[in-house]
C-alpha positions as CSV (number, residue, x, y, z in Angstrom):
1,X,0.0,0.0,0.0
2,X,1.4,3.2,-1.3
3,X,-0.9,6.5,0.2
4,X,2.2,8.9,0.1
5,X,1.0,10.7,-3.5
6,X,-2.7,10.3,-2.8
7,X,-4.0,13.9,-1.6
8,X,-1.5,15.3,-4.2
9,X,-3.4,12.9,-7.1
10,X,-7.6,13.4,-5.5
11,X,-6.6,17.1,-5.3
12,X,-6.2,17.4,-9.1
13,X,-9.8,16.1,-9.3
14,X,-11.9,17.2,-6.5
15,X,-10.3,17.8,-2.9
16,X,-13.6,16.1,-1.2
17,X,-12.5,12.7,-3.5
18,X,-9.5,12.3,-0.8
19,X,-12.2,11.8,2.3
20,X,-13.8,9.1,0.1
21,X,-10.8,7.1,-0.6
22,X,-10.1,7.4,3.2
23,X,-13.0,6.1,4.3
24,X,-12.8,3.2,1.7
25,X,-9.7,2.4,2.3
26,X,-9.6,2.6,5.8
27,X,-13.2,1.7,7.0
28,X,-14.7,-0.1,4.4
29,X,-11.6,-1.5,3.8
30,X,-11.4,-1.7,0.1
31,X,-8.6,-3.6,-1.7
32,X,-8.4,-2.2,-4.7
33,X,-9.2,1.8,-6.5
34,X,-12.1,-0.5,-8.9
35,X,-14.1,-0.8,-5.6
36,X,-14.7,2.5,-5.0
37,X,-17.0,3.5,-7.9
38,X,-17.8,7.0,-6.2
39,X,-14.4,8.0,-7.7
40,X,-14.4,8.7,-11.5
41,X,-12.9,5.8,-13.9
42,X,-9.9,7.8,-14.9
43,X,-9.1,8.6,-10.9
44,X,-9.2,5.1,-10.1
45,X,-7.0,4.3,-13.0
46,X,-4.4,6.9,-11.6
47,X,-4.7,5.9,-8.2
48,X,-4.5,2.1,-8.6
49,X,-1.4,3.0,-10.9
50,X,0.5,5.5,-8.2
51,X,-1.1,4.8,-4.6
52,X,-1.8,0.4,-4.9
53,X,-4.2,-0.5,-1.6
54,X,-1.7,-4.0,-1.9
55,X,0.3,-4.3,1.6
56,X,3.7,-6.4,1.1
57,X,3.3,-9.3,4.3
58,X,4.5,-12.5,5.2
59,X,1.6,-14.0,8.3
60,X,3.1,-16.3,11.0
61,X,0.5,-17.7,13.3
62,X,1.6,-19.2,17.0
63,X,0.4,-22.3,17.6
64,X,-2.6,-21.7,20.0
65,X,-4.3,-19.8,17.1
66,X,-4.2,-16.4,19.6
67,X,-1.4,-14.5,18.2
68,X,-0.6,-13.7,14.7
69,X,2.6,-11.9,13.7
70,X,2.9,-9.7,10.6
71,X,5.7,-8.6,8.8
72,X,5.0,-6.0,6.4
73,X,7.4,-4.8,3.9
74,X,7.5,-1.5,1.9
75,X,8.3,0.0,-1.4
76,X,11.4,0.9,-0.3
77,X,12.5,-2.9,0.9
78,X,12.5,-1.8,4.6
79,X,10.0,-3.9,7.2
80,X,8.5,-3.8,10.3
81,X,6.2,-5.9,12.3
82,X,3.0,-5.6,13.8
83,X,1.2,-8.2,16.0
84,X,-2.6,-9.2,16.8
85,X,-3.4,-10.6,19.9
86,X,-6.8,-12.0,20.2
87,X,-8.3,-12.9,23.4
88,X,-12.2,-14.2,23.7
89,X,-13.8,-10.9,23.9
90,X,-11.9,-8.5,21.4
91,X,-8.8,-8.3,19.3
92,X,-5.4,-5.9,20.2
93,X,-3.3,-4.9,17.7
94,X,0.2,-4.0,18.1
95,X,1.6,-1.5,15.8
96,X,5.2,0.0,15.1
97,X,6.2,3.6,14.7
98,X,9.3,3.2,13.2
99,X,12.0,0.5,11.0
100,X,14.6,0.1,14.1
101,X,15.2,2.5,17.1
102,X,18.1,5.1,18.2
103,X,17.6,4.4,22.0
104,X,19.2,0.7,22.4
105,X,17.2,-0.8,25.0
106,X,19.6,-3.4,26.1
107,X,16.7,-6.3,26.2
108,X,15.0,-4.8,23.2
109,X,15.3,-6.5,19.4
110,X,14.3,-3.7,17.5
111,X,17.3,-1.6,19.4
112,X,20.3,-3.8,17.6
113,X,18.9,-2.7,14.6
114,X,19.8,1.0,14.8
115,X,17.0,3.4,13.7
116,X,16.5,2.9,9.7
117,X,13.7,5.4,9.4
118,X,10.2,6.9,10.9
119,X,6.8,5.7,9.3
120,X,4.6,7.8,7.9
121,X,1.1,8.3,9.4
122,X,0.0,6.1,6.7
123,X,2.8,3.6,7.1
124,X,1.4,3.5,11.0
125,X,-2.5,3.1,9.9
126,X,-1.6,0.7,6.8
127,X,-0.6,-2.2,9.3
128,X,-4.1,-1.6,11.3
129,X,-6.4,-1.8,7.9
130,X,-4.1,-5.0,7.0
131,X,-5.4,-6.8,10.9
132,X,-8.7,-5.3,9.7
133,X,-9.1,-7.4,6.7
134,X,-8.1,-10.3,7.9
135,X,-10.9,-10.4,10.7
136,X,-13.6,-8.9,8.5
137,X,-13.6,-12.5,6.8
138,X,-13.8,-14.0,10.5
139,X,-16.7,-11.1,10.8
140,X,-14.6,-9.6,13.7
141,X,-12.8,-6.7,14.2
142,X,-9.7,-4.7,15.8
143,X,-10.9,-3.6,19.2
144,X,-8.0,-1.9,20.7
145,X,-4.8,-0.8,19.5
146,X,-1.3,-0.4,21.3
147,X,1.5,2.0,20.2
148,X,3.8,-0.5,21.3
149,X,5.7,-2.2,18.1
150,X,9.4,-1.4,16.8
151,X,10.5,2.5,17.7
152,X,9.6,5.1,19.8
153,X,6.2,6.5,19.5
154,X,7.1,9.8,20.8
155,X,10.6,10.5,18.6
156,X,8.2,10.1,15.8
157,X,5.5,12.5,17.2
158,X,4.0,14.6,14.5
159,X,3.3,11.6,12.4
160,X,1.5,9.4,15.5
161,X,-0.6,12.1,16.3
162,X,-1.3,12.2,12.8
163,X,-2.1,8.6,12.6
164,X,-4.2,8.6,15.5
165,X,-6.5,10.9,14.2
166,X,-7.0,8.8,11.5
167,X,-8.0,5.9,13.5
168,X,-10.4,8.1,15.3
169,X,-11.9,10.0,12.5
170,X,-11.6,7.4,9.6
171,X,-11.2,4.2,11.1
172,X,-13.7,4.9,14.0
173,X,-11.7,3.3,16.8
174,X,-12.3,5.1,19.8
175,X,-9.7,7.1,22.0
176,X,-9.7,5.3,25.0
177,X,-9.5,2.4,22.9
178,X,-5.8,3.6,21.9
179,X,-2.9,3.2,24.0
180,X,0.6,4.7,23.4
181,X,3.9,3.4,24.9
182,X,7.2,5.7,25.5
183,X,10.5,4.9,27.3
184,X,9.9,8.5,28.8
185,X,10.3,11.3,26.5
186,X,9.6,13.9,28.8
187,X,8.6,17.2,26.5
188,X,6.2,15.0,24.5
189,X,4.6,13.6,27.7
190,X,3.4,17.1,28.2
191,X,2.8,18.2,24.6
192,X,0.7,14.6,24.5
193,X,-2.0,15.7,27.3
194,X,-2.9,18.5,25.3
195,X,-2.5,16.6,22.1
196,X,-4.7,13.5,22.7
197,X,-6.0,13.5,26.4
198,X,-8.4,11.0,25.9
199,X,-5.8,8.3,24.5
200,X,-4.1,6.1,27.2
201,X,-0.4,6.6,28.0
202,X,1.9,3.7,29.3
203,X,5.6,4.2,30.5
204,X,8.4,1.5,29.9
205,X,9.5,1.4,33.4
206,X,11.5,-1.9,33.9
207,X,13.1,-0.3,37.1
208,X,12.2,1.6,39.6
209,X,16.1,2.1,40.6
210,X,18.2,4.9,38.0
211,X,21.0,2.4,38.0
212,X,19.5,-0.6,36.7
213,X,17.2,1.3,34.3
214,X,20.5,3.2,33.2
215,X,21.7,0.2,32.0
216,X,18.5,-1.5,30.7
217,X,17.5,1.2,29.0
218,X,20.4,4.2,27.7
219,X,18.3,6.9,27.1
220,X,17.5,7.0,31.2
221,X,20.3,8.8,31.5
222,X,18.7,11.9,29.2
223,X,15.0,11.4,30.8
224,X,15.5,10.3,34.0
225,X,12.9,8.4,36.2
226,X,12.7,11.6,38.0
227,X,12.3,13.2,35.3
228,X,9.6,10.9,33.9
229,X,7.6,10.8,36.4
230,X,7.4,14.8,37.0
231,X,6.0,14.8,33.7
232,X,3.8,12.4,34.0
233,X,2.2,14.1,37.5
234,X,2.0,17.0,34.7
235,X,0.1,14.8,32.4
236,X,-2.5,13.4,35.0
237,X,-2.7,17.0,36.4
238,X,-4.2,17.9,32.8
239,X,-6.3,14.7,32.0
240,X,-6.9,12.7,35.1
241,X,-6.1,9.9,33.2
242,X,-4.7,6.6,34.7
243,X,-0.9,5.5,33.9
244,X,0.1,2.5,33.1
245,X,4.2,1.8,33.8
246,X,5.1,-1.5,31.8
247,X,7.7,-3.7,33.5
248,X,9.3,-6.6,32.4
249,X,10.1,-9.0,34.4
250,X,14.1,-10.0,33.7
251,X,15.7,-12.7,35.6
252,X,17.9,-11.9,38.5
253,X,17.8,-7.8,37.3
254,X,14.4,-6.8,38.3
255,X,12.7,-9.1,39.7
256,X,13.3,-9.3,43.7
257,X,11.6,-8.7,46.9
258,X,13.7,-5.3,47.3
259,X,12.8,-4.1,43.6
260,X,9.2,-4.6,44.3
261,X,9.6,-3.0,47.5
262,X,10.9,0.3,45.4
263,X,8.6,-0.1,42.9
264,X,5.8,0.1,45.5
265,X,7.7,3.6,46.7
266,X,7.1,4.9,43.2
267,X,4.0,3.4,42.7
268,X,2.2,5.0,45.6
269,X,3.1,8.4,44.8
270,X,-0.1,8.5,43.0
271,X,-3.0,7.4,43.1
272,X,-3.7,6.8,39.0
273,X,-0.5,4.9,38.5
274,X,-1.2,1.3,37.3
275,X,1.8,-1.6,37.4
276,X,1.7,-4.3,34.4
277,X,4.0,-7.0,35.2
278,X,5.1,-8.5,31.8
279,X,6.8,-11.7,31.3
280,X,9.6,-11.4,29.4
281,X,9.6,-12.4,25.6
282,X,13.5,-13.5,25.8
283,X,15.7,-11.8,22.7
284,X,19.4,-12.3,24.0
285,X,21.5,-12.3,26.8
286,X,18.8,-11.8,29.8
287,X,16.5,-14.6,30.6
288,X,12.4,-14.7,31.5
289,X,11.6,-14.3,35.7
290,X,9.7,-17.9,36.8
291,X,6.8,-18.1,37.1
292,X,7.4,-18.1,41.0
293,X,9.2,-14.5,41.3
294,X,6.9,-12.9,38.8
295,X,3.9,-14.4,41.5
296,X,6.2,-13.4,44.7
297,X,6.5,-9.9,42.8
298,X,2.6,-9.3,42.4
299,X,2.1,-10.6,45.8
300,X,4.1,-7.7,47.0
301,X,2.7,-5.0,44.9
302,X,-1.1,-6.4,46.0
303,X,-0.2,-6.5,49.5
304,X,0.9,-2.6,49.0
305,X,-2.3,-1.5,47.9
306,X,-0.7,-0.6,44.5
307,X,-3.0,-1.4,41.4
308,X,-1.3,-4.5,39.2
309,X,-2.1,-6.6,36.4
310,X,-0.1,-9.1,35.1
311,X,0.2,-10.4,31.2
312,X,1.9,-13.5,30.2
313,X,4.0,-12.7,27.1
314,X,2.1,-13.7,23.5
315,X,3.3,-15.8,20.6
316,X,6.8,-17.0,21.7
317,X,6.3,-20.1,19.1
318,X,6.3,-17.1,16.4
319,X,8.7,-14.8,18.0
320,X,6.4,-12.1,18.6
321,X,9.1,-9.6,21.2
322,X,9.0,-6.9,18.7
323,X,11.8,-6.6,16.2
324,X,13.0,-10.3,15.7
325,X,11.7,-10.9,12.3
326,X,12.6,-7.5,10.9
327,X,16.0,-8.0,12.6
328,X,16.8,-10.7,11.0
329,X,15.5,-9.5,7.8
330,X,18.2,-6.7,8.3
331,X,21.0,-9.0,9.5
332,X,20.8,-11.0,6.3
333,X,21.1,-8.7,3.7
C-alpha cells in the first residue's frame, strides 16, 4: 500500500475525493481503487497506478491460534512488524512507529537494529487496515490498539498524532481504545495531554532504581525516572487519566523482593498509577523471571495497595518480542 502521493493525485480532481478514498480504504476497507466507484474511472485508474491499496506481508500464526505476527514490507525494501493478539472478547493490535530505534534498550530487538527510518502516518494506519481485513472475513474486528511495536512513539510525534487521528476520524476506533507506549520522553509527555487527552499513555519502566534502568535502557540517562515521572504528574494533572508503567520482568535484574519494595515507593506516589508485570519475551542475553518471582513480585505489589495486572508474554512459538523478524530480515542482507 502506497498512500504517500494520494491527496497530491484526488486534489487534481476534487479535494472532497481524498475523504472518500479514506474512508474506503480505511473503513470499508477496500482492496483495490475499482471498488470505489464514487471516484471517476480515470481517478481510479491513476490511483491504482501511483497509490496500490496492496500491503507487502509475510503472516506467522503461533500455535494456539491467539497471536498472529505480521511482517510487512514496503516500497522501499524496509520492514516492520506488527502483531494481533486475540483474546475471547476482542482483538489488540500492536503496531510499530518506526524501522529500528536510536535508543538501544539493552533487552529490546528492534534496538540492535539501529533506527532505519520513521513511518509515515500512513505507514502506521496501513498495518491496522491490514489486521482489519483479515478479521472482516472471521466477521470480527480490531478492538483496541497499542502504540507498542518497533520505535519510539514519541521520537516520531507529529506523524503518531497524525495517525491517531485517523484511526479516530476514519477508522472509528475510539480514543480510550488507543494506548501509546514511551520509554519517557519527557517534553512529548506534556505536549501529548494537550494533544490526545483522551488516548491512554503507558511508560516503559522496567526499574524503579536509575542504575539498573541506566543500564536497561540508555536513554534513562537523558530522561531520568525523576524526570519521567514529573512529567507524567503533569500529564495526569491535565487529564486525570490513569498511567500504566510497563515492567518486564528480567531474571535476577528486576525481579526481587527489594525491587518490588521500590517499585511500591514509586508506585504509591499517586493514586492513578497502574503496574503491568510483563513476562519477558526473551531476545538475548537476559532470561524470562519464573513463574514463582513474577507471583512473589505481584504478591508484594497487591499486599501494598498498588493497582497490578499481570500479562503473560504472547506468541513466543512465532517470535512475537518486537523486532525479531525484521532483525533478521536486516541481519541478512
Amino acid at each position: 500500500m502506497n498512500l504517500v502521493e494520494l491527496k497530491n493525485i484526488t486534489d487534481k480532481y476534487k479535494p472532497f475525493y481524498y475523504k472518500e478514498v479514506l474512508k474506503a480504504a480505511f473503513f470499508n476497507l477496500s482492496e483495490s481503487f475499482d471498488e470505489i466507484t464514487v471516484l471517476p474511472k480515470d481517478l481510479r485508474a491513476e490511483l491504482e497506478s501511483n497509490c496500490s491499496l496492496e500491503i507487502k506481508s509475510k503472516l506467522f500464526v503461533s500455535n494456539d491460534k491467539r497471536t498472529q505476527k505480521a511482517l510487512i514490507t514496503f516500497d522501499d525494501g524496509l520492514s516492520i512488524e506488527t502483531v494481533l493478539m486475540s483474546h475471547e472478547d476482542r482483538n489488540t493490535v500492536c503496531v510499530s512507529t518506526q524501522i529500528g530505534c536510536s535508543l538501544g534498550c539493552r533487552f529490546c530487538s528492534t534496538g540492535k537494529m539501529g533506527l532505519k527510518r520513521d513511518l509515515t502516518d500512513f505507514e502506521i494506519v496501513e498495518q491496522i487496515i491490514y489486521w482489519q481485513r483479515l478479521l472482516k472475513d472471521k466477521d470480527k474486528k480490531v478492538d483496541n490498539i497499542v502504540f507498542m511495536g518497533m520505535g519510539e512513539p514519541f521520537l516520531n510525534y507529529e506523524n503518531v498524532i497524525s495517525a491517531i487521528e485517523i484511526i479516530k476520524n476514519v477508522c472509528k476506533i475510539g480514543a480510550r481504545h488507543i494506548s501509546v507506549s514511551t520509554v519517557g520522553i519527557v517534553d512529548k509527555i506534556i505536549q501529548f495531554a494537550k494533544d490526545e487527552p483522551q488516548v491512554n499513555l503507558a511508560i516503559s519502566l522496567h526499574s524503579p532504581d536509575e542504575k539498573i534502568r541506566d543500564k536497561l535502557i540508555p536513554a534513562n540517562k537523558k530522561w531520568s525516572l525523576t524526570k519521567i515521572l514529573q512529567a507524567v504528574d503533569s500529564y495526569i494533572q491535565k487529564t486525570n487519566r490513569q498511567v500504566m508503567f510497563e515492567y518486564l520482568m528480567i531474571d535476577n535484574v528486576n525481579d526481587s523482593a527489594d525491587h518490588a519494595k521500590q517499585l511500591v515507593k514509586l508506585m504509591k506516589q499517586n493514586k492513578l498509577f497502574v503496574v503491568n508485570l510483563i513476562k519477558y519475551n526473551q531476545t538475548g542475553k537476559y532470561e524470562t523471571s519464573s513463574r514463582e518471582k513474577m507471583d512473589q513480585f505481584r504478591q508484594i505489589l497487591e499486599k501494598n495497595k498498588v493497582k497490578v495486572t499481570q500479562r503473560y508474554s504472547f506468541g513466543q512459538d512465532i517470535k512475537a518480542a518486537c523486532g525479531q523478524l525484521a532483525g533478521e530480515m536486516t541481519n541478512s542482507k
